[in-house]
C-alpha positions in Angstrom: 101.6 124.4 89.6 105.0 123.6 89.6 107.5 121.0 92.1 111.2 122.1 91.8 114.1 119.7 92.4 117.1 120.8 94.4 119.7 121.0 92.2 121.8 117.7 91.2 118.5 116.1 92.3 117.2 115.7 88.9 119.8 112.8 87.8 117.3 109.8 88.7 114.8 110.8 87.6 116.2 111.6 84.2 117.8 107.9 84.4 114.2 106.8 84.2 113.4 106.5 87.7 109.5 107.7 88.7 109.8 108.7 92.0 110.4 111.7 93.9 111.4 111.7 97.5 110.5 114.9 100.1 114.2 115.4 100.7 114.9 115.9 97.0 112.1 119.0 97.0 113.6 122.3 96.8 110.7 123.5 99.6 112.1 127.1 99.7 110.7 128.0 96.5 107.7 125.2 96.4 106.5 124.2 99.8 105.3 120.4 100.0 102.8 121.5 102.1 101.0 124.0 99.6 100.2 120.9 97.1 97.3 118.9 98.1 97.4 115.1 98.1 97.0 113.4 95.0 97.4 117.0 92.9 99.4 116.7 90.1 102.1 118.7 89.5 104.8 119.7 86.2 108.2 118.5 87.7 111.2 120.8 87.3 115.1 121.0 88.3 117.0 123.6 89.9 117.1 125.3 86.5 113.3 125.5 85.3 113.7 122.5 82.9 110.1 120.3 83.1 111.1 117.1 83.7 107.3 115.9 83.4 103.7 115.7 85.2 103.7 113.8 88.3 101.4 113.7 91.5 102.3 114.8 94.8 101.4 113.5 98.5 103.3 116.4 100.8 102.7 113.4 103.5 104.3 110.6 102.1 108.1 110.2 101.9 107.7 109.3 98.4 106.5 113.0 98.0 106.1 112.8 93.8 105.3 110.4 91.7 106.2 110.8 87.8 103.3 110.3 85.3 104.1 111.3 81.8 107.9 112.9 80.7 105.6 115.0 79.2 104.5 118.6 80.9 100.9 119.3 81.7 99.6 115.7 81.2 97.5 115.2 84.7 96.4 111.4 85.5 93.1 111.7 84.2 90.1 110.0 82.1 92.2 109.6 78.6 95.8 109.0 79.9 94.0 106.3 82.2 92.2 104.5 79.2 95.9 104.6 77.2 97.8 103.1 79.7 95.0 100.8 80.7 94.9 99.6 76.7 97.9 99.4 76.4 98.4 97.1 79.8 95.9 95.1 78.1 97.7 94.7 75.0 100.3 93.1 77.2 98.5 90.3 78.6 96.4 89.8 75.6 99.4 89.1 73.7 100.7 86.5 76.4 97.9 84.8 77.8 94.6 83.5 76.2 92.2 83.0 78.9 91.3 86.2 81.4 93.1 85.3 84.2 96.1 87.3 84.8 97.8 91.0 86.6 96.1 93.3 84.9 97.8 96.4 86.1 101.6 96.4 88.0 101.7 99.7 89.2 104.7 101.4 87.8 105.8 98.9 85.8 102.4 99.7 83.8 103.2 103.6 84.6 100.3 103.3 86.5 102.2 104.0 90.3 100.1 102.8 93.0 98.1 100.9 91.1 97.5 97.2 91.0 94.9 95.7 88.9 94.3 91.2 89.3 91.9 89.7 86.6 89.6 87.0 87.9 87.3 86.9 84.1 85.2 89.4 84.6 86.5 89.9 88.5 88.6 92.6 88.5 90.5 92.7 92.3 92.3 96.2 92.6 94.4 97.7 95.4 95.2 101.7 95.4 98.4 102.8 97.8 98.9 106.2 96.8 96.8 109.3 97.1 97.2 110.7 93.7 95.4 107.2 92.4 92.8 107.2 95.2 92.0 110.9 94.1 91.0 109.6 90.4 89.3 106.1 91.3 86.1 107.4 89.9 87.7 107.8 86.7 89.4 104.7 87.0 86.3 102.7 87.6 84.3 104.1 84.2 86.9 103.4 82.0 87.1 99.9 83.3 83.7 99.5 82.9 83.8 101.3 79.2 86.3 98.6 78.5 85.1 95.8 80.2 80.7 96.2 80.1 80.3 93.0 82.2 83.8 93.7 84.9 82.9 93.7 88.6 85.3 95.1 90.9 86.7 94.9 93.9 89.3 97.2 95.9 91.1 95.6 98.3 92.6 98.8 99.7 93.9 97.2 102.9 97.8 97.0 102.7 100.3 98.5 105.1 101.6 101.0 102.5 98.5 103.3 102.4 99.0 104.5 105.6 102.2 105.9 104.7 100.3 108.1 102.2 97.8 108.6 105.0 95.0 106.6 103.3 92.5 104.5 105.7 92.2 100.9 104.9 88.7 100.3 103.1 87.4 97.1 101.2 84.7 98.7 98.5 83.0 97.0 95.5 82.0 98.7 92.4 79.3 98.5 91.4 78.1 97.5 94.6 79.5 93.9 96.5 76.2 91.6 96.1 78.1 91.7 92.6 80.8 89.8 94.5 81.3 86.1 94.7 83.0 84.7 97.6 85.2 82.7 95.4 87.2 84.0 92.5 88.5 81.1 90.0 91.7 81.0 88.6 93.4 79.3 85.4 96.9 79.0 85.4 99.0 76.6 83.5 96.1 74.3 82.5 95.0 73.6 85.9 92.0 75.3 88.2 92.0 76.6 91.3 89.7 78.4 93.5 90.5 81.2 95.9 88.8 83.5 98.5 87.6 87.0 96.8 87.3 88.9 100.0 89.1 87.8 103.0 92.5 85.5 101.2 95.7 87.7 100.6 96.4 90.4 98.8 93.8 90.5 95.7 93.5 86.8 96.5 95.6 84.9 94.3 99.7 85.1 93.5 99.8 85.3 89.5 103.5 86.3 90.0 104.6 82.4 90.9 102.7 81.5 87.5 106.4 80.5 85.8 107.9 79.4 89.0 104.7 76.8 89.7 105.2 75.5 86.2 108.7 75.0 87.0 107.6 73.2 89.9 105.4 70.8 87.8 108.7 70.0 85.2 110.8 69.0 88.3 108.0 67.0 90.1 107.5 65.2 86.3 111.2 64.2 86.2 111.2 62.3 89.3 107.7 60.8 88.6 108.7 59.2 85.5 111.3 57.3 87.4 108.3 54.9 88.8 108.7 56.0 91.8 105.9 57.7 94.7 106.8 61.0 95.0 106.3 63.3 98.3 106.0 66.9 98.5 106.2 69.5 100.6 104.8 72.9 100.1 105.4 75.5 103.0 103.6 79.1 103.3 101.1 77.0 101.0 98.3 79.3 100.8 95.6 78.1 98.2 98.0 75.2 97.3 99.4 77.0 93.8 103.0 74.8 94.5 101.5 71.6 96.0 99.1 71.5 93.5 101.3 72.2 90.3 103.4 69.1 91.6 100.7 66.9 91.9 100.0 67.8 88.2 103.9 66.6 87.7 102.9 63.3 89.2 103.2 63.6 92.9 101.2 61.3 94.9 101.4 62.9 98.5 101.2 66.5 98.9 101.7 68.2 102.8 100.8 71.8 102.7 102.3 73.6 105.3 100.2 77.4 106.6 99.2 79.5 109.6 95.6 79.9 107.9 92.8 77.4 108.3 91.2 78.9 105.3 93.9 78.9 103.4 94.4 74.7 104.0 91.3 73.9 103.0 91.1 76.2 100.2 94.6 74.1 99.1 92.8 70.7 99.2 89.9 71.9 97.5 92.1 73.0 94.5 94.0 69.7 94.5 90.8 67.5 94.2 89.3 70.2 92.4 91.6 69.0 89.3 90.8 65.5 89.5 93.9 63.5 89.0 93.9 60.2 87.5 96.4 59.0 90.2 94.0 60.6 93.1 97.3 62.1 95.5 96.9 62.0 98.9 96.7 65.5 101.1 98.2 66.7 104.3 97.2 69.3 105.9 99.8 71.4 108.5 98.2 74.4 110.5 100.5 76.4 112.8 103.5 78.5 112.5 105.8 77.4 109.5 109.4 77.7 111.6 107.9 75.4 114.3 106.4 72.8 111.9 109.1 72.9 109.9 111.6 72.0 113.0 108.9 69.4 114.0 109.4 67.6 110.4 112.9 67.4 111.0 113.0 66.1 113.9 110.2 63.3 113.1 112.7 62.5 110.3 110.4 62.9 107.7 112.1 64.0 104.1 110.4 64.8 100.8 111.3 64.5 97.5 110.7 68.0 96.6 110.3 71.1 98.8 109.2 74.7 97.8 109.2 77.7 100.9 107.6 80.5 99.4 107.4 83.2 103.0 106.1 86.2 103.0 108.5 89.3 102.9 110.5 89.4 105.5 112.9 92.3 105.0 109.7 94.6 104.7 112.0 97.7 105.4 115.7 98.0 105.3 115.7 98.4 108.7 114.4 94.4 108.9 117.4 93.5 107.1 119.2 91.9 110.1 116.3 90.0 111.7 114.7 89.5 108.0 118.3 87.6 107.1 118.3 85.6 110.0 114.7 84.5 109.3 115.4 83.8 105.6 118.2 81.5 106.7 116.8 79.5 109.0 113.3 78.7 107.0 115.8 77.7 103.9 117.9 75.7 106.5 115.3 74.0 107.8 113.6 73.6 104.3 116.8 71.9 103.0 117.2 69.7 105.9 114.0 68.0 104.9 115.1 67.1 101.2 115.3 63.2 100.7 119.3 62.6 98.6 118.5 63.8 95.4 115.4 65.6 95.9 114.6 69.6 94.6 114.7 72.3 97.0 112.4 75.1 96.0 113.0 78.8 97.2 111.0 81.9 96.9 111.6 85.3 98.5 109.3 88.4 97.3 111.0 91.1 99.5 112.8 93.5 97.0 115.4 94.3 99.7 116.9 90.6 99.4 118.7 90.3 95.7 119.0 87.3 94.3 122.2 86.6 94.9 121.9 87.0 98.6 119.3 84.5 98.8 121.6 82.3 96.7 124.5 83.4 99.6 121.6 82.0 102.3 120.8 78.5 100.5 124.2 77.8 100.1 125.1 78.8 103.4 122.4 76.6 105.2 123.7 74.1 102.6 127.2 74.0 104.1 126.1 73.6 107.7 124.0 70.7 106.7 127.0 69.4 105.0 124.6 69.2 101.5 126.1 69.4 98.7 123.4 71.3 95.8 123.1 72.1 92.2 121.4 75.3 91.0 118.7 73.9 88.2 117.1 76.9 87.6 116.5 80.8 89.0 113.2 82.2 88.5 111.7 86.2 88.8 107.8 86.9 88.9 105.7 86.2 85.8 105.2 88.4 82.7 102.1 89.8 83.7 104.2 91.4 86.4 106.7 93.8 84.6 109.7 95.1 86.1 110.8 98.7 85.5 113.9 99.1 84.1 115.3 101.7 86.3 113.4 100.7 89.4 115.0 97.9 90.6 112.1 97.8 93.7 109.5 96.3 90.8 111.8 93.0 90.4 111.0 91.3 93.6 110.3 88.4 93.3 113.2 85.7 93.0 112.7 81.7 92.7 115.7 79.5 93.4 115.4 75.6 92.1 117.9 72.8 93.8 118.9 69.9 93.2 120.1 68.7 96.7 122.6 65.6 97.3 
């Protein structure tokens, strides 16, 4: 079965771009509504010319998604094992213990597909019906290439209900397989993390460079002789506060609305027994009010990292998502001791990196700082951008000096 393109519509997708959305359908001569969900489909423009094989949701905004530039090459058993081997490859080549994203969805050319390794814990999430369709698949090859891999799916993100997918949590092959922990190796330290109730597939591999970035900085100041506090906002599991204690800090605040994610951070940072035994602080609340509270106790840190969660979601959270971003680096900055580092993340994909740089600087100004950009960092290795899909390079990492 064939998807046409209205014509002119083909240019993206011949730029290298993977997806198709339902105002780009010619539906006059193929009707959305005649594909099922998750059936694949050879792409065409207005002329006939196959653009490739991709799968279609007619309920999804994102009606198509591009699979091979080849015609006739559905998503099944064998293209699943080559793209799966070749993922592999990848992470083989970087990383020499098992811990690392497996699978990035289309920057793997694997859309709606995301893949976490845990050893032989495999945490996945599907958002798209044309993977949900082959998940059987997807589980034997898994197994065929990893005998011993449990797996979890950890289908429960906002974005499958745009492809009209209910939220499940399922285990393969069944969840007394499970742990309630998964651990984690990163960057010669250990950490431990919930397996079925923490965020996302339960730990962030995409700050991996950022948090050993965090540990260089933290080192510098150490060396000077001097106690070093940190502060590390939206904590979670402790991956910043943690990483600076391995630089040398000796008084670590972590800063989260989760209970469970607080202790999970001061489990991790005695977990990795430090000769100089730092001190932890524990913060539970919202992060904007704790964060004014700080200030206003005059407390100041020697370094501070604020890694939020996304808040430009949608474009149409750009205004309120701006004005949140500003304030949480305002207040951030505000609590940097003179020559301190100033740590900040954003992973929305709607906020470039040069905006966020616009926002530091601007809270900067008002606080009459003066700053020096030491570094900018993007999402780890193991998290591959697309080339021509600028909405896979989220993640951005800004690293201060502040004066």
């Amino acid at each position: 079965m064939d998807l046409v393109l209205k014509k002119g519509e083909e240019r993206r997708i011949r730029a290298g771009h993977l997806w198709v959305f339902s105002n780009e359908v010619d539906t006059r001569t193929t009707p959305l509504k005649a594909f099922e969900p998750g059936s694949c489909a050879n792409l065409k423009d207005a002329r006939g010319n196959t653009l490739g094989t991709v799968y279609v949701n007619p309920a999804s905004l994102i009606a198509a998604r591009l699979i091979s530039r080849k015609p006739n090459t559905p998503l099944n058993t064998n293209l699943l094992r080559e793209r799966l081997e070749t993922a592999l490859s990848l992470r083989e080549s970087l990383f020499e213990q098992p811990f690392y994203r497996l699978v990035h969805a289309e920057g793997d050319f694997l859309p709606g597909l995301v893949i976490d390794r845990y050893g032989d814990i495999f945490s996945c999430q599907i958002t798209t019906a044309g993977m949900e369709r082959i998940k059987p698949d997807l589980c034997g090859v898994i197994r065929e290439m990893f005998p011993t891999a449990r797996m979890i799916f950890r289908n429960d993100t906002a974005s499958r209900a745009l492809e009209n997918l209910p939220d499940n949590l399922d285990f393969y092959p069944e969840q007394g397989d499970i742990p309630e922990e998964i651990s984690v190796e990163e960057n010669n330290l250990l950490y431990t993390a919930p397996s079925l109730h923490g965020q996302k597939t339960g730990w962030f591999y995409d700050q991996r460079l950022n948090r050993g970035m965090m540990r260089r900085l933290t080192a510098g100041l150490s060396r000077r002789g001097n106690a070093v506090r940190m502060l590390d906002a939206f904590s979670y599991a402790g991956g910043f506060g943690v990483a600076a204690a391995a630089g040398g800090a000796t008084d670590i605040t972590f800063l989260d609305t989760s209970r469970q994610a607080l202790d999970y951070a001061g489990k991790n940072l005695a977990l990795n027994n430090f000769s100089h035994s730092p001190k932890a602080h524990c913060l539970e609340g919202d992060a904007l009010n704790l964060l004014a509270q700080l200030a206003n106790e005059g407390e100041k840190f020697d370094v501070v990292s604020i890694d939020p969660p996304a808040f430009i979601k949608r474009k149409k959270d750009e205004e309120a998502g701006l004005a949140a971003y500003y304030r949480v680096n305002e207040l951030g900055l505000a609590l940097v001791r003179p020559g301190g580092f100033f740590v900040s993340s954003s992973c929305s994909h709607h906020l470039d990196l040069e905006a966020l740089r616009r926002i530091v600087q601007r809270a900067a100004a008002r606080l009459r700082r003066n700053s020096q950009v030491l570094a900018l960092g993007r999402q780890g290795p193991d998290h591959p951008a697309h080339p021509a899909m600028p909405e896979t390079e989220y993640l951005k990492t800004l690293a201060l000096r502040v004066l």
